[in-house]
Every structure is written in C-alpha cells, then in structure tokens.
ROROZA-824744 format. One line per 10 residues: number of its first residue (from 1); their letters; for each residue x, y, z of N, C-alpha, C. Coordinates in steps of 0.05 Angstrom, whole numbers, padded with zeros to 5 digits. Layout:
BEGIN
NUM) A) X,Y,Z,X,Y,Z,X,Y,Z; ... $
***
This chain:
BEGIN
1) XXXXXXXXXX) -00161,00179,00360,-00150,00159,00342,-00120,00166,00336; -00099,00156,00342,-00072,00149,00350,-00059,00129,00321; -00051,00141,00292,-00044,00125,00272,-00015,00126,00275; -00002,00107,00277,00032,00104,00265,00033,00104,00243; 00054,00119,00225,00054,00122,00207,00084,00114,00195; 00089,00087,00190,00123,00085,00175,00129,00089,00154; 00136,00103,00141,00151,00115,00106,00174,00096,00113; 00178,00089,00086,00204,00066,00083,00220,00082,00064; 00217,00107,00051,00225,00112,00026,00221,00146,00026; 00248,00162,00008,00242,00185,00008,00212,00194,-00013 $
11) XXXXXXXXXX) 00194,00217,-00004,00172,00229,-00016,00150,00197,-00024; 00141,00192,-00006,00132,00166,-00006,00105,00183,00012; 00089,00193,00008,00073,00201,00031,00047,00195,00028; 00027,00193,00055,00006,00184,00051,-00025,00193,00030; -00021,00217,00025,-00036,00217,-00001,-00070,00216,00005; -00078,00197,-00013,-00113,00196,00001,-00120,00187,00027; -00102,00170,00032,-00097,00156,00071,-00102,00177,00084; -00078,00200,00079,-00077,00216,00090,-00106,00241,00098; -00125,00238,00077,-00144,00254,00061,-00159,00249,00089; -00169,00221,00077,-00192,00203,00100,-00176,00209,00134 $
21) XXXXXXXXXX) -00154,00203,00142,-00146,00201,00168,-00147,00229,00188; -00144,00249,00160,-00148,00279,00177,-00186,00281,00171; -00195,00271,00164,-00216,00272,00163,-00236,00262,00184; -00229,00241,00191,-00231,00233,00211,-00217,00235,00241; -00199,00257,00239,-00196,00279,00259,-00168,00253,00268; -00152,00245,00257,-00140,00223,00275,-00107,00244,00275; -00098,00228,00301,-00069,00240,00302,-00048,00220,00293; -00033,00231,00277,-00013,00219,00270,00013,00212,00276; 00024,00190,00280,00053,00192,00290,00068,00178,00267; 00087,00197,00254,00099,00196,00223,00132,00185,00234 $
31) XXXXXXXXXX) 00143,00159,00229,00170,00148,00244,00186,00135,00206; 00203,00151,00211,00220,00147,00182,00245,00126,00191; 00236,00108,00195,00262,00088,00209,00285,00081,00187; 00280,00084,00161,00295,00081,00142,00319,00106,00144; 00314,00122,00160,00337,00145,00169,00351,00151,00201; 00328,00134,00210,00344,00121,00236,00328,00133,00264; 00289,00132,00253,00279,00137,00273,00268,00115,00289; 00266,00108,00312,00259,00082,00330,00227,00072,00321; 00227,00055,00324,00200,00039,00322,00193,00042,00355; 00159,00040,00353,00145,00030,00377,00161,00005,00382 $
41) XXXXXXXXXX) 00147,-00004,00402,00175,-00034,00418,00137,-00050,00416; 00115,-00043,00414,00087,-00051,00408,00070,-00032,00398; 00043,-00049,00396,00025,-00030,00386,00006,-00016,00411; 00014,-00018,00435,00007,-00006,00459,-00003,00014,00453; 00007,00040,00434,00001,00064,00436,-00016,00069,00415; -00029,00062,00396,-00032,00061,00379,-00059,00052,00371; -00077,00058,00354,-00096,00054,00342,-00097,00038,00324; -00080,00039,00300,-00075,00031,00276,-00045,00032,00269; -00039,00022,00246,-00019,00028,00236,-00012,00024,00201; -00008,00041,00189,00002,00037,00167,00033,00044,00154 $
51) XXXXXXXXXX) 00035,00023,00139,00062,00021,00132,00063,00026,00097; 00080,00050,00089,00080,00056,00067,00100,00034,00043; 00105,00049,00021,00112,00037,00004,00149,00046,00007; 00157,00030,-00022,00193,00041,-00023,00202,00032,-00053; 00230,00031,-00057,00241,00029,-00077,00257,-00010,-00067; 00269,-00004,-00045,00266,-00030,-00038,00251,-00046,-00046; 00270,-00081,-00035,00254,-00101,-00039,00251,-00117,-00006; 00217,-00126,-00011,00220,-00136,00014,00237,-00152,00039; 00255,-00163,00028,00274,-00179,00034,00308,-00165,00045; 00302,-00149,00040,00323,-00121,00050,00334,-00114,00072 $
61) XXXXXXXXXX) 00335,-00141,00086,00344,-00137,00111,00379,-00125,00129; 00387,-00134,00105,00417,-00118,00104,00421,-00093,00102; 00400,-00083,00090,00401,-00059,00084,00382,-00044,00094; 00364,-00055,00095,00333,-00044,00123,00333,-00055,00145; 00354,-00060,00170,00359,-00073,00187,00331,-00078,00203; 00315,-00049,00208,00294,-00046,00226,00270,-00067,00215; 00266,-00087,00188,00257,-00099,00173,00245,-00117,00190; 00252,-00133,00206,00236,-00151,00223,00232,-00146,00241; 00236,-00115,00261,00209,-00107,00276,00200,-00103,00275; 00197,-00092,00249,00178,-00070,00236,00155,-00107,00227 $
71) XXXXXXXXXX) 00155,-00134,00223,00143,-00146,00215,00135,-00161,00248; 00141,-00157,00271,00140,-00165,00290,00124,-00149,00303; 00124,-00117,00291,00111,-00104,00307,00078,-00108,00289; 00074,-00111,00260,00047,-00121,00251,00033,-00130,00262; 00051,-00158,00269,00037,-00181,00283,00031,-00172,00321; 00037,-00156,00328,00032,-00149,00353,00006,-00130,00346; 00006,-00110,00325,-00014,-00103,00312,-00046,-00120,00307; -00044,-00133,00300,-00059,-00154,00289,-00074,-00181,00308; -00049,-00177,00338,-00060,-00188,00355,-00078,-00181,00371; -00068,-00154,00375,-00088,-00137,00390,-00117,-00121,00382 $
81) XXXXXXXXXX) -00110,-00133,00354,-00137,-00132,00336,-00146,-00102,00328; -00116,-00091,00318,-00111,-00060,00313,-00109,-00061,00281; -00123,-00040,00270,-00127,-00039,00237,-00090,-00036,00231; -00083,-00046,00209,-00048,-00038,00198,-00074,-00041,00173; -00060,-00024,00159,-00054,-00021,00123,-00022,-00017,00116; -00029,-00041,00093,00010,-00045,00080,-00002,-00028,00050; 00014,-00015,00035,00012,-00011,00012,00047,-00013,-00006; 00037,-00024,-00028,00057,-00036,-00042,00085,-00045,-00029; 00106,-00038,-00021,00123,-00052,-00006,00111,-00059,00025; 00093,-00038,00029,00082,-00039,00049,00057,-00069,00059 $
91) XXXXXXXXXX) 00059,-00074,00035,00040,-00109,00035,00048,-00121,00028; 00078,-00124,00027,00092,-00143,00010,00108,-00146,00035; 00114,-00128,00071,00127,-00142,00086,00096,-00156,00103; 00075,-00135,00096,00046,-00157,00115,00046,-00175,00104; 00056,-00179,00081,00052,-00221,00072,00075,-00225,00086; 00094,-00220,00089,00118,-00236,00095,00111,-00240,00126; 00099,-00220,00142,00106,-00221,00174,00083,-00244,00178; 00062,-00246,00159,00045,-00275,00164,00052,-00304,00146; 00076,-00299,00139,00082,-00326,00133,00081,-00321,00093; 00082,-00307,00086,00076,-00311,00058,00107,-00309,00046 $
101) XXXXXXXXXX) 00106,-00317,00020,00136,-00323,00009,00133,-00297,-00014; 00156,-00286,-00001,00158,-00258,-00020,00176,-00267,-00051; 00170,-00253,-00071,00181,-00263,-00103,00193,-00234,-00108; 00212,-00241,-00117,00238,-00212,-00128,00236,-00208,-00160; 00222,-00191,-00164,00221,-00192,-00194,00202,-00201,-00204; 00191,-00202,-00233,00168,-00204,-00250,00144,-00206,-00253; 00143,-00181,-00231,00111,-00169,-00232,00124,-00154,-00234; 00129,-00131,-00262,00134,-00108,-00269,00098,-00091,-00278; 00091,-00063,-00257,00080,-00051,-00276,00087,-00022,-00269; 00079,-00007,-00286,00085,00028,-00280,00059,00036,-00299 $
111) XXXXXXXXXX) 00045,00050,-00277,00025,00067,-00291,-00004,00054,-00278; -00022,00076,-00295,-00054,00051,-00284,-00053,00034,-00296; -00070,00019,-00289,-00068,-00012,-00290,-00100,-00021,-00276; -00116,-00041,-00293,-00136,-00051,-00283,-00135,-00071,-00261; -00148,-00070,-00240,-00145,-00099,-00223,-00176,-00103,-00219; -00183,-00125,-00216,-00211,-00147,-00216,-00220,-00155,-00191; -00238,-00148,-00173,-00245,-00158,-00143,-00254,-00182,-00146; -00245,-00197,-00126,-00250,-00223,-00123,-00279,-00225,-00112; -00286,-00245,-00118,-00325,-00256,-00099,-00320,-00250,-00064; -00291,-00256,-00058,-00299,-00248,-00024,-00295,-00219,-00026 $
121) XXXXXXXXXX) -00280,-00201,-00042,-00281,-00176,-00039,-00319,-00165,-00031; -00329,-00185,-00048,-00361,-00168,-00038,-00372,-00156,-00011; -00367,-00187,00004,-00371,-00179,00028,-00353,-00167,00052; -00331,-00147,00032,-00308,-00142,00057,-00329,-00119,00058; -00312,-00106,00073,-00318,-00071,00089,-00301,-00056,00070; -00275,-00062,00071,-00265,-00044,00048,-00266,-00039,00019; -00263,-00052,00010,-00276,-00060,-00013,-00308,-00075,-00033; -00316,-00076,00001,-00342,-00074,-00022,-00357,-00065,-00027; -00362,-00043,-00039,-00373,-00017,-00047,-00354,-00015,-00077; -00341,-00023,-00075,-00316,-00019,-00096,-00331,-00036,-00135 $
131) XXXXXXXXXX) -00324,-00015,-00148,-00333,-00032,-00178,-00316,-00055,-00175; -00330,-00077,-00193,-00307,-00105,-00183,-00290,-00095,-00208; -00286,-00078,-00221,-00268,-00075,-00247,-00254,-00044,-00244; -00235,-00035,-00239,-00224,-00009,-00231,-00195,-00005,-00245; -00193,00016,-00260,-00164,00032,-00248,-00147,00041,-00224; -00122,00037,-00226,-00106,00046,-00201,-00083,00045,-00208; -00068,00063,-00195,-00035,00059,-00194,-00022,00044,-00187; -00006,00037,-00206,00014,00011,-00194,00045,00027,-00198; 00062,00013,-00187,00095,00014,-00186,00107,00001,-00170; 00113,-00029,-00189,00127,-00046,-00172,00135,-00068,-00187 $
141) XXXXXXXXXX) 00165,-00088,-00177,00173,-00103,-00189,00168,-00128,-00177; 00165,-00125,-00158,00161,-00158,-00144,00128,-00160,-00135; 00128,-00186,-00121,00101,-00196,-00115,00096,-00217,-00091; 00083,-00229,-00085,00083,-00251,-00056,00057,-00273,-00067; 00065,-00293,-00047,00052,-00311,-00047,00039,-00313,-00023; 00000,-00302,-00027,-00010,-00304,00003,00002,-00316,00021; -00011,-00306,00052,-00006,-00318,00075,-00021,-00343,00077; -00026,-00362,00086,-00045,-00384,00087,-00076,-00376,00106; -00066,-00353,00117,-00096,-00350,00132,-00108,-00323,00124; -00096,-00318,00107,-00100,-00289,00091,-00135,-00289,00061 $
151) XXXXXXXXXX) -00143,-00274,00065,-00172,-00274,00041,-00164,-00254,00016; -00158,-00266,-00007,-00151,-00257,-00025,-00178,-00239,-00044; -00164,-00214,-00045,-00192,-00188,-00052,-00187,-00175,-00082; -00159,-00188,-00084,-00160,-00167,-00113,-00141,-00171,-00136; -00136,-00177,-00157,-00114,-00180,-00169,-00116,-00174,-00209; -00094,-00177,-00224,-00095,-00175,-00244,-00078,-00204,-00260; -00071,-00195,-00280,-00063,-00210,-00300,-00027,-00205,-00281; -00021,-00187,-00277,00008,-00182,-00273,00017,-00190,-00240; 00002,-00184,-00226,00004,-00194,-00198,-00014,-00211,-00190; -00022,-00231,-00185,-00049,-00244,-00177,-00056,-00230,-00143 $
161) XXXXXXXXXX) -00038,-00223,-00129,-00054,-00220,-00101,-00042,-00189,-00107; -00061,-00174,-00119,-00063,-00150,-00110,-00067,-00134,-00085; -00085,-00144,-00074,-00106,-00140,-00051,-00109,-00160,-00029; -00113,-00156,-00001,-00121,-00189,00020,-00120,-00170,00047; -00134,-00191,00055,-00142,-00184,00090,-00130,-00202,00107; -00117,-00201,00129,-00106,-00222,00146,-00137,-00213,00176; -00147,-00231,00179,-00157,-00225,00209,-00178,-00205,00206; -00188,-00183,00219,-00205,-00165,00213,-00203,-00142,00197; -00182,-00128,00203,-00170,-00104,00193,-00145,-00103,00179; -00126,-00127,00172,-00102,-00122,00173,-00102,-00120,00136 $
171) XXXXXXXXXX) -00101,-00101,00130,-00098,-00108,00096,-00066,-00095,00084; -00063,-00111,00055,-00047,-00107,00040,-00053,-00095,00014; -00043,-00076,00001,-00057,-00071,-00027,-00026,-00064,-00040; -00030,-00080,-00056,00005,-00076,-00074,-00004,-00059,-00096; -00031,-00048,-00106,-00031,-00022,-00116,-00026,00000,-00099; -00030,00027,-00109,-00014,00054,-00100,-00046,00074,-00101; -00066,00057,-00084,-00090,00072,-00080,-00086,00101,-00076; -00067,00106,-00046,-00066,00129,-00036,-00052,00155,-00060; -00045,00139,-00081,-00033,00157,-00102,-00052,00175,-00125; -00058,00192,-00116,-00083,00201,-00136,-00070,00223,-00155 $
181) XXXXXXXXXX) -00085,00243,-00169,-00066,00246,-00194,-00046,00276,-00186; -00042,00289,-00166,-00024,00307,-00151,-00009,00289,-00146; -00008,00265,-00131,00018,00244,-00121,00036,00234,-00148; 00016,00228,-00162,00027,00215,-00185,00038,00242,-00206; 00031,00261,-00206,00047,00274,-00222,00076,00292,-00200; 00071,00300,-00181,00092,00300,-00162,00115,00272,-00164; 00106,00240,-00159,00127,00229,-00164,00138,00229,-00199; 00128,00236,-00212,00136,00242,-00248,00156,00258,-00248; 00156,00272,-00233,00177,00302,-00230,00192,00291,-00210; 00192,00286,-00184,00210,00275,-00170,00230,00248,-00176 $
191) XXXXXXXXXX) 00212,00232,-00176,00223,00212,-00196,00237,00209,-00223; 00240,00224,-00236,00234,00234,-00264,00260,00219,-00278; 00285,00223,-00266,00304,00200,-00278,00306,00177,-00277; 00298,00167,-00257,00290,00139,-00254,00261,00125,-00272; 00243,00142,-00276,00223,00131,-00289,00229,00136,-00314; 00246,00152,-00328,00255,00156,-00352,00280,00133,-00362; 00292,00112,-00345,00312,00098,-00343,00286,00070,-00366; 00267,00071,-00348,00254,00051,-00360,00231,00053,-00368; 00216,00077,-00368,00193,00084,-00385,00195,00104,-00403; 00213,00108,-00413,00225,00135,-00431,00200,00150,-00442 $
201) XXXXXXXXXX) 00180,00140,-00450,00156,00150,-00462,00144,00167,-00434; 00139,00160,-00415,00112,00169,-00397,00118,00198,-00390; 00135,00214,-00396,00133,00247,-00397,00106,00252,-00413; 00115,00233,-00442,00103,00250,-00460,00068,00238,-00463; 00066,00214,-00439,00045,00200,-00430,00026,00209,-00416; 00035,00225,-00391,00022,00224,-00376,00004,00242,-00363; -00007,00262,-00381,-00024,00279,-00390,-00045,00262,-00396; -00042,00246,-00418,-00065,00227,-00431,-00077,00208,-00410; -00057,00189,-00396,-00061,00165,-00383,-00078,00184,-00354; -00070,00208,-00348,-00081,00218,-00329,-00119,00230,-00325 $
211) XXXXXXXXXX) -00115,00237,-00353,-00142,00247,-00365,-00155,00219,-00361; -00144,00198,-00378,-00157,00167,-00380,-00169,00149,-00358; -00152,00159,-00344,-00157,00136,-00316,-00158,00158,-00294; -00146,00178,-00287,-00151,00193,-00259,-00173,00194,-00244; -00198,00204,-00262,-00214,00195,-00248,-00229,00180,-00234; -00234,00159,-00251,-00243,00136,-00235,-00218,00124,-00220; -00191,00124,-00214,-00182,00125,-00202,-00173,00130,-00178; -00175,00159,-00172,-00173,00172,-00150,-00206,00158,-00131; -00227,00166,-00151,-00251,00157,-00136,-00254,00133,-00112; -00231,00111,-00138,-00241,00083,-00122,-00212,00087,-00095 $
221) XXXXXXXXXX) -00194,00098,-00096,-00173,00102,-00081,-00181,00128,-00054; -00202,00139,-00059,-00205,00155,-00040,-00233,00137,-00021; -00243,00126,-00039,-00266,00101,-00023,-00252,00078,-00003; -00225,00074,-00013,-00214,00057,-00003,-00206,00064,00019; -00189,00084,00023,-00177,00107,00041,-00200,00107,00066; -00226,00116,00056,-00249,00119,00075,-00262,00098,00092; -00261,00077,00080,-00259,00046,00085,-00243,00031,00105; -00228,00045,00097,-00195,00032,00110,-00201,00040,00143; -00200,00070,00142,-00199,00083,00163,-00219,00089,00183; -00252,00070,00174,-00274,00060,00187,-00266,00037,00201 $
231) XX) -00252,00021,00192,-00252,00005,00209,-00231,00003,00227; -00216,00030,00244,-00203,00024,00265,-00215,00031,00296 $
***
C-alpha cells in the first residue's frame, strides 16, 4: 500500500492517519510542494492519497501555484477509483476540484466543537460506526458549498458540510480528526502566537477543554483514521 502524502503547511502532520496507515503496514510518500517539492504528474503510483490541512485559503492560487494540480491530480485519483482523504483545507480543495464553490470567511471555529452525522452517514464505511453526535477538532475560517455529486455526512451549526464522499472513497472532513490531544497541544505551543492573536483565553483553556472532549474525541478520530484507510 503506496499513500501520497501532501502537507500544504508548516507542522501540519498526519497524526491519527498516520496511526492507522503504519498500522496497516502502508508506505508513505510525504511531498511538501508548498516548499517546492514536485507532485506526481498522476495517480499511477499510488494507492491513495491524502491531502492535509494549512493556514491558507483554498483559493490561493497566487500564492500556492501547485493549487490546480494538486486538484487535477484528485480527480485523476478518483478516476482511477483510488481512496484521497482531504482534511480541513485539505476538503475544501476536494470540493473545489469537483466543482464545489469555495466561501472565504465565516465559518470561524477553534477548539472542539460538536458535529451531527447525517442519515446517509449510516450507511457509509467511514463513518458509520461513528456516534451520530461527537466531539472533534476544528480550525478554520472558511467553508464550501458541496459538489453536486458529492453525499453530505456531517455538519454543525457553524459549517453545514463538515463531512462528504465524492464516488467511493474520495472524502472531505473540514474537522481536524487526525488531531488528537498530543497534536492539539503540540499545535498550542507551536502555534501559540497566532492562537493567542484571537483566542487569548485558550492557554488558560486548554487543560479543561482537553480533559472535556479528548476523549471521546481522539476515539471517534482514530475510528475514522481506521475507516478511512480500509477502504483503499
């Protein structure tokens, strides 16, 4: 098992993905094109592919030039009927490479955050095993408007398409599953000026919120992870 692995963003790493994918004995190929490593030219080589998260916005093509191969190479993904997982920016270019209209701004959340499985979430593979009511990490300002052939699996009050499947395998999750409570307190400290710019409180937070939600958190994020990576 042969995973591409694209980071869009510094300390952005795969996390519980990563948990399940060595678990399942798979080899990884880790391409940081945001620093000027080449993309596959297809998904020829490849098993799967997942595409991580960023500080970016999807639309960043000026400034993420590699931005529409990287959505060209999905869809060559997807044709060939190869698992991709997008997470948070990372499903916000899988809506875009199938047609969905990406939104800049006001889906603000930071922190856990509840999201609600939808009635087709029941009968996916990934998610259904999943409580239809969960904690999970979020960090993000923007949001999308499904693809038209896309199955909508998950959402809240703040983003409506949390979650969706394009085709068999191809999913998006604009939560931060793979973020369990080592990721999340690693980005607190890494991050730490920037999340202090606009959450000034969550230093003195996130001891509590971690106790509160980590667990059932990490749980439903490491089921997902295991899920994910069954079906390639």
């Amino acid at each position: 098992m042969r995973v591409l692995v694209v980071q869009n963003y510094d300390n952005t790493g795969l996390g519980q993905v990563g948990a399940a994918l060595a678990e399942a004995g798979a080899d990884l190929d880790l391409r940081l094109p945001y620093k000027g490593d080449p993309l596959p030219d297809d998904a020829a080589g490849h098993d799967a592919m997942v595409v991580l998260g960023g500080g970016q916005n999807a639309l960043a093509d000026d400034d993420y030039p590699y931005f529409p191969a990287l959505l060209e190479l999905t869809r060559d993904f997807a044709d060939k009927d190869r698992a991709v997982l997008g997470i948070c920016l990372g499903s916000q270019l899988v809506a875009r490479a199938f047609g969905g209209e990406n939104r800049i701004g006001g889906a603000n959340e930071f922190g856990w955050r509840g999201v609600s499985l939808t009635p087709d979430a029941k009968a996916d593979p990934v998610l259904g095993a999943l409580p239809e009511k969960f904690p999970i990490f979020q960090w993000h300002d923007d949001t999308f408007v499904l693809p038209e052939n896309a199955v909508r699996l998950a959402g809240n009050d703040v983003a409506e398409n949390q979650a969706f499947r394009v085709g068999r395998a191809v999913y998006g999750f604009q939560f931060h599953f793979e973020a369990d409570r080592p990721m999340v307190q690693d980005w607190s400290t890494s991050f730490a000026p920037t999340i202090a710019a606009r959450h000034p409180d969550w230093a003195g937070k996130l001891d509590g919120e971690m106790a509160r939600n980590g667990p059932d958190a990490d749980a439903a994020g490491l089921a997902i992870a295991r899920a994910w990576v069954a079906t390639i």
